[in-house]
C-alpha positions, 0 to 999 in steps of 0.5 A: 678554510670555512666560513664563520658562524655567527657566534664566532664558533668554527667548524671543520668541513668533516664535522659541519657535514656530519652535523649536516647530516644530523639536522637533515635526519632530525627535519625528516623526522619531525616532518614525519611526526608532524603528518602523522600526528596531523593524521590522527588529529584529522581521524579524532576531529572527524569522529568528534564530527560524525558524532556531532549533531549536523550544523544547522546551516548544511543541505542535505545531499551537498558536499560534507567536510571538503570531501564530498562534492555533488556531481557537475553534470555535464563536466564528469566523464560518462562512467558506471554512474550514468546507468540506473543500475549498480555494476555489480562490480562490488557485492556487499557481504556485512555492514557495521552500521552506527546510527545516531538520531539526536532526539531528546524528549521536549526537544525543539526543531530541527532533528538530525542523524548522525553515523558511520557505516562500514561495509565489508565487499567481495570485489567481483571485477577489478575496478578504480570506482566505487559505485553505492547509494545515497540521497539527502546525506552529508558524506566525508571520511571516506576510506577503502581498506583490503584486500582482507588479510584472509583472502590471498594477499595481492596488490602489494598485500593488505592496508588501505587504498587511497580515495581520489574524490568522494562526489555525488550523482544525485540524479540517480542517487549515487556516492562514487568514490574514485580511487588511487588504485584498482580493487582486484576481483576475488578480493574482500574490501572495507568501505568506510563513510561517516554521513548525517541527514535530516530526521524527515517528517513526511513518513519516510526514510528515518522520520520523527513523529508527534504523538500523543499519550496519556495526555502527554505530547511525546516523540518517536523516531521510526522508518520506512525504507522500501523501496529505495528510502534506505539510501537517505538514512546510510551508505548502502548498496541499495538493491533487494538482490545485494543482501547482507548481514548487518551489526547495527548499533543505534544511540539514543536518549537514555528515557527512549528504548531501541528497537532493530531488526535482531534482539538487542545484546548489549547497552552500554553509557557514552557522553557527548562533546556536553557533557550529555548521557546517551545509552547505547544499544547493540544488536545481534547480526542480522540474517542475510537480508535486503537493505529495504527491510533493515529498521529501525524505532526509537521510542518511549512505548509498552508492549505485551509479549509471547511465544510461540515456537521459540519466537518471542513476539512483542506488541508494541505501541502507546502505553495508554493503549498496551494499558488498555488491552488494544494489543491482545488481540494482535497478540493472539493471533500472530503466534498462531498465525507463524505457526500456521504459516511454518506449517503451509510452508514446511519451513521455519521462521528463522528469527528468535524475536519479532516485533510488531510495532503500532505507531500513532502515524505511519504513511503505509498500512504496515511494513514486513521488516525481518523482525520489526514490522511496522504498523499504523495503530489502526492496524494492529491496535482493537478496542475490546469495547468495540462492537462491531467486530469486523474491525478484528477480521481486518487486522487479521487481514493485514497482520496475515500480509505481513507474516506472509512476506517474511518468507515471500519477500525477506527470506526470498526476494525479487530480483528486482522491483520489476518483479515486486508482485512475487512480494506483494501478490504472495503476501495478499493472497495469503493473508486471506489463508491466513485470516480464514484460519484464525477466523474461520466464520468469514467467507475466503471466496467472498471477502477475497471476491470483494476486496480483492479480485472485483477491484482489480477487474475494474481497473485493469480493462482500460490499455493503460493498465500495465503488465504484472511482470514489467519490463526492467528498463520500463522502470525508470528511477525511484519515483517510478518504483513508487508506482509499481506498489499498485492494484495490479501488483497486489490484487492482480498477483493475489487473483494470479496465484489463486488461479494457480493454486486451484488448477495445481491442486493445494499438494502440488501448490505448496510442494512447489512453493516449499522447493522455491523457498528452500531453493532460494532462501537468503536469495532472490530469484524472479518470476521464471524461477519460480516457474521452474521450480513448479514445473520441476514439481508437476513434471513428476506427477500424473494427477495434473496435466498441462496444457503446455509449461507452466512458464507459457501458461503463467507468461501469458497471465504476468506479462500481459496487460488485461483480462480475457472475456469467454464468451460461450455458445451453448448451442455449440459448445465453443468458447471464445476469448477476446481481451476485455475493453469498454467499447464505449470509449475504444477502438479494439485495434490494439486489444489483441493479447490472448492467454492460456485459460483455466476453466471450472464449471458446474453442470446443473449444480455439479463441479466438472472436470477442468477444461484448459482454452488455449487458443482464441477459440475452442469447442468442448462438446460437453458444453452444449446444453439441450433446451430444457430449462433445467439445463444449465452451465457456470463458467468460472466455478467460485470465480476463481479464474481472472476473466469475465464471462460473456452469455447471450440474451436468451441463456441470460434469461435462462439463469434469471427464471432459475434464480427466481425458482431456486437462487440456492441452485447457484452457489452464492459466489457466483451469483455475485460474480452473474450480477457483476459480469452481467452489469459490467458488460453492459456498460462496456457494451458487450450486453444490452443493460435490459438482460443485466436487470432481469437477473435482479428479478430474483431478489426477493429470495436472495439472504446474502447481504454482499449480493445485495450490496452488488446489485444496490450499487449497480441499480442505485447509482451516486450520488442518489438524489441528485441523480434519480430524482431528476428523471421521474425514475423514482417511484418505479425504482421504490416499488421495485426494490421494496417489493425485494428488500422487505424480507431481508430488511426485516431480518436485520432491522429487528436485529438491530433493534433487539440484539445488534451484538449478535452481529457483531463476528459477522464479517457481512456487518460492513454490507449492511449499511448500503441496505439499511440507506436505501430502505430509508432512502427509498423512504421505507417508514419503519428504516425511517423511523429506526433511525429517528429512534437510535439517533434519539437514544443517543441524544439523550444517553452517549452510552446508547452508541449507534453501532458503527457499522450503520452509523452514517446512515442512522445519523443522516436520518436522525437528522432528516427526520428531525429539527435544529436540535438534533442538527446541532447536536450532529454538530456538537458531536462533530466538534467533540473533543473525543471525537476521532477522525471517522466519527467527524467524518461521518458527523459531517456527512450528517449535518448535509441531511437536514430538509430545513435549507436555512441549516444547509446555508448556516452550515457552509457558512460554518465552512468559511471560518479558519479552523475548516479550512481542511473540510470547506471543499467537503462540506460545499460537496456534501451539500451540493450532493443533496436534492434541496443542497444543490441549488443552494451550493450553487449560490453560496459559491458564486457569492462567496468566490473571491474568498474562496479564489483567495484560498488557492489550495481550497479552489483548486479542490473545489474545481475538482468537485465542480462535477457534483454541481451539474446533472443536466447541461442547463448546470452545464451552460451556467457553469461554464459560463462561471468559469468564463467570466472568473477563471484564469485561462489555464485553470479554465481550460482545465475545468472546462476539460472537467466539464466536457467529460461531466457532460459526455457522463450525463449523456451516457447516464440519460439513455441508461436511466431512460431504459432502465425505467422503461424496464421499471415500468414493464417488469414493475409487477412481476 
């Protein structure tokens, strides 16, 4: 018999099994019950979580809700996240993508984001990793769904698949979730990740900004994700080439409106865990795109709208300004503008609505987001009041950039960052397209010249200067990327695209550009793709002939550092190249790149037929000339060719006699472009400095006020005082000059004296500045006495404003030429409340102008109070730069150097700026001696560093000044 249970009930062996049995039944159950019911608390707590606001005692980038775990290091095995780029194993097609920033207006510090993301791939390769991009973001909630009911069911058919780990890799950036399984190719699989972060305030990623408006303070919340600040806002495959479409759903305080990439489709209300009312703002799906141009601004402004081609455009920005009419002009040029560029291109703009939207503080000029660009407001924002309309052609400048990158860069992509100059250099050439159609007055050679071209050339002599296509595994990491946005990728690959399109011809230029952009729309392609897809364009014509493929033409151009300089044998007919150096400072052993030149010229006034140089010499007889003076060859017709131009002495000479007889003869580009070669060589040693002075003979004649602008910056070195007057070059210099400035100085002084606003829509405004200072400088009466006269007008009535353009130079006369009044109202003005942030720079500028040294010391005196601490290094500079400041300078630092060694930041940019202290090596002795007996032995050796290259500079400065007023002294009357 049994046992007895312990009510003294019995029980049988059949029914105590069968009972048994029953209770193992029941346990089961509720064990089951219990997991799943534990199960679905867990996923409710974890939404509540993700739509919580970040604890404030959590650090970005560590582990979020016992599930994510930064990486140990040296403890994980090597695997795909020891590699600097993605393993393409998973291709991203669609991300729904949740993004809730917790700002509400008047709210305190500090600002979070929360979300969740939930990415659709195509599994290309069977893998157990999962490889994507994060940085500073809390991460949990971590699951892997699929294969996807509509691909061939497969492992066990659809579900989920389990997350072994969820760890970091932040050196490189990634989140790895290893699974239970593999993910098998030909599949699709959902990722799904909750996360939260920190709104940032250094501009980029998602960042939070005050601004003001209306005279309220207010908040706004923007980003700015190129080129790898999308990983810090979600979960993303974060490569250009990995596009995908997006749903994008951003929560906000109900007072703020939402902006993303595509037109919002739906608001909806929700609470939070308080209780609290946010709106809820859904997006239409994106188009096919890179991470780096998602956005994303959540923000109280206005806007001002039209259309164009079905295109809604919407200007955005503070109300104050929408209210003033500051957006117009921006919207009246960026219909045209896409409708122009549509047309250039024989495509489309695919998108139904753009935004441009002007913030108050952006770290970039402005940013291509697929239909939400991006812009600091003194981008996109003009003052109708404004006089000096210049300031219109450079927001057409930068809003023509932007419109270009919507189809080089958002519809078809680079590969990779390696190739960034398909973006940036498509988009800088054009935006100069585009600014000439909308205003047709300004010059595209010249401002192209300018602002474009002659920087580059500067830049790109020296053998640190890098390639325009690198090499992929040069780029190492993020804060390598950040470099790549550099003169040479936009300035350097507009000059190469310009250079392209000419010797192509336009047709042949945009019926290769319109088979690339189709060919990979929605894609990404890199250099040797658009290489053969022009080539596929010219092997079907007979117009233009090549010299060989494009791809070696062009290689030579983008996968080399530097330039070439032609040098041309007149007598002969054989043109050299040889890599441009300053062979002042470097040995030519390394310099031995050569390329395939695309030559133009003109012949005694008339355009010759293109001449191809590729080898590293050539002869073309139909470039010698005879000995007459009225024979003459221009290489580089309209500069449009990325080299410099090297001719004898004797040929040099030739071209300044036919200047000075005729400088009409010579187109006005290249008149510019004779001067800057000419100067440019002979600093680097090609050309002695004499034949570079000769060809300003002709000045007098010349009417073009950026010609004037070249060849003042090269004959008057800065800072001017400081320099000139200390070797007795001064008065030959002032005869000299006068003699050639009086004409041209007359025609804009009495403009500016009767009519300035006739002016106004001359892009050449911005020229005219270095010509008015120099005449003053120079110590013309009547620039002197202009000044006096508009400084005075405004003294005595602000509504008398002195015209920005000339500004700086009418308020550092003004001030010269007057007494304390007009010195403290320079300095009333520089504190004004209205005042913006050029005016007080150029305020401050003008109170170091006064002849009166008691000024000068109260003045850097002013430098030590609290509120200038930002502007001490500056003014202490300003002064120093002036022929009575320097001394004085001089004086207040030594006296006042505890304090200001007290002030770290402040002495460190002091030691920088040292070198405006000393002009002979007497400074030189004195100062190092200074440091000797103050520095600390690592900050001296640096500034001694400073010093040695200050006096190697004065060196090299004495012989040039020495020569050139010999020069003065020989030519001063001719």
């Amino acid at each position: 018999m049994g046992p007895k249970a312990a009510s003294g009930f019995y029980l049988g062996r059949k029914p105590a099994a069968l009972l048994a049995l029953l209770l193992a039944a029941l346990l089961l159950a509720l064990a089951v019950l219990g997991a799943l019911y534990g199960r679905c608390l867990h996923e409710a707590e974890e939404l509540r979580a993700a739509e919580a606001p970040p604890s404030p005692t959590a650090r970005p980038g560590t582990a979020g809700t016992g599930c994510c775990t930064p990486s140990p290091g040296s403890t994980r095995r090597p695997g795909a996240w020891d590699h600097p780029r993605l393993p393409g194993a998973l291709l991203p097609l669609h991300y729904q993508l949740r993004l809730w920033p917790r700002v509400s207006p008047g709210q305190p510090a500090p600002f979070g984001f929360s979300g969740q993301v939930n990415i659709t791939v195509r599994c290309a390769q069977d893998t157990d990793t999962v490889l994507l991009h994060s940085a500073q973001l809390e991460l949990w909630g971590a699951a892997v769904r699929g294969p996807l009911p509509e691909e061939p069911a497969r492992a066990n058919g659809g579900g989920s698949i389990q997350v072994e780990e969820l760890w970091l890799e932040e050196e490189r950036e990634y989140a790895v979730l290893e699974l239970r399984r593999s993910l098998l190719a030909g599949g699709s699989y959902v990722l799904q990740l909750s996360f939260r972060g920190t709104l940032s305030e250094e501009l980029d990623g998602l960042f939070l900004t005050h601004y003001t408006d209306q005279g309220q303070s207010s908040m706004l919340i923007a980003s700015q994700l190129e080129p790898t600040y999308a990983r810090t806002v979600y979960p993303c495959f974060d490569e250009p080439a990995m596009k995908a479409t997006f749903n994008i759903v951003i929560v906000h305080h109900p007072s703020y409106v939402a902006l993303s990439n595509m037109p919002a489709i739906d608001k909806t209300e929700m609470k939070d865990e308080n209780g609290s009312i946010w709106t809820v703002t859904t997006f239409n799906t994106t188009l096919k795109m890179s991470t780096y141009i998602t956005a994303f601004v959540v923000c109280d402004f206005d806007y001002v709208s039209r259309t164009e081609r079905g295109n809604e455009i919407r200007i955005w920005g503070r109300k104050e300004a929408i209210k003033k009419g500051y957006a117009d002009y921006a919207l009246n040029i960026t219909g045209p503008l896409f409708s122009f560029l549509e047309d250039l291109f024989n495509i489309s703009y695919p998108l139904s609505k753009t935004d441009l939207v002007a913030l108050p503080d952006f770290g970039v000029g402005a940013m291509e987001n697929w239909g939400l660009m991006t812009f600091q407001e003194s981008s996109l924002m003009y003052n109708p009041s404004d006089k000096f309309r210049g300031k219109k052609a450079m927001i057409c400048l930068i809003v023509s950039h932007e419109l270009g990158h919507q189809w080089f860069g958002n519809l078809v992509t680079m590969n990779w960052w390696n190739d960034l100059w398909l973006n940036e250099g498509f988009a800088s050439y054009f935006e100069y397209i585009g600014a000439s159609y909308m205003e047709p007055r300004l010059s595209l050679n010249q401002i192209f010249y300018y602002h474009m071209l002659q920087p580059v050339l500067r830049e790109d002599k020296e053998i640190a200067s890098r390639s325009l296509s690198m090499r992929e595994e040069n780029i190492k990491g993020p804060f390598s990327l950040i470099g790549l946005f550099d003169i040479f990728t936009y300035s350097k690959g507009a000059s190469i695209i310009r250079m392209l399109s000419s010797f192509l011809t336009d047709r042949l230029f945009f019926k290769a550009l319109n088979l690339y952009l189709k060919a990979f729309s929605f894609s990404s392609a890199s250099q040797d793709d658009l290489w053969t897809h022009i080539q596929m364009v010219v092997d079907t014509q007979n117009e233009v002939q090549l010299p060989a493929p494009v791809k070696n033409i062009m290689d030579s151009w983008t996968c080399q550092n530097g330039f070439p300089i032609l040098t041309l044998n007149l007598s002969t007919g054989v043109i050299s190249q040889k890599q441009f150096y300053n062979k002042r400072t470097k040995n030519d052993t390394a310099y031995n790149n050569t390329w395939i030149v695309p030559i133009s010229w003109i012949r005694n006034g008339s355009a010759q037929p293109l001449v191809w140089l590729d080898t590293s010499s050539k002869m073309f007889p139909e470039m010698q000339i005879s000995d007459s003076g009225h024979d003459w060859i221009l290489l580089n017709m309209n500069t449009i060719g990325y080299y410099r131009v090297n001719y004898d002495p004797l040929y040099l000479k030739r071209l300044a006699q036919l200047l000075e007889r005729d400088p009409k003869a010579i187109p006005v580009i290249n008149r510019l472009h004779l001067l800057d070669d000419a100067f440019t060589l002979a600093e680097a040693g090609y050309i002695e400095i004499e034949s570079a002075f000769g060809l300003t003979k002709y000045l007098a004649k010349e009417d073009q006020l950026f010609v004037w602008y070249t060849a003042l910056s090269y004959l008057i070195p800065e800072p001017l005082e400081n320099i000139v007057n200390k070797y007795g070059i001064y008065p030959f210099l002032k005869k000299y000059l006068l003699r050639r400035m009086l004409p041209i100085y007359h025609y804009y002084a009495n403009i500016i004296r009767q009519n300035f606003s006739a002016l106004a829509d001359e892009f050449d405004q911005i020229y005219l500045e270095k010509l008015i200072n120099t005449a003053c400088w120079l110590g013309l009466q009547d620039c002197l006495n202009l000044s006096s006269e508009l400084y005075t007008k405004w003294m005595e009535n602000p509504d008398n404003e002195i015209p920005l353009t000339i500004k700086r130079t009418i308020c550092c006369y003004g001030v010269a030429m007057g007494s304390e009044r007009e010195w403290e109202f320079a300095w009333k003005m520089y504190n004004h409340n209205n005042s913006t942030e050029l005016d007080k720079n150029i305020m401050l500028s003008a109170l170091r102008c006064t002849r009166e040294s008691w000024l000068l010391r109260r003045y850097l005196q002013y430098s030590l109070n609290n509120s200038f601490s930002n502007t001490t290094v500056i003014i202490i500079s300003n002064v120093a730069a002036t022929a009575i400041g320097h001394r004085i300078a001089w004086e207040f630092v030594t006296e006042n150097w505890l304090l200001l060694n007290e002030r770290n930041r402040i002495l460190l940019q002091l030691l920088k700026s040292m070198e405006n202290f000393v002009n002979t090596d007497l400074q030189i002795q004195e100062l190092q001696l200074f440091y000797n007996t103050t520095l600390h032995e690592d900050l001296r050796i640096s500034a001694t560093e400073m010093l040695q290259f200050a006096k190697f500079t004065n060196k090299e400065r004495r012989k040039v000044i020495a020569r050139f007023a010999d020069w003065l002294r020989k030519n001063i009357d001719d």
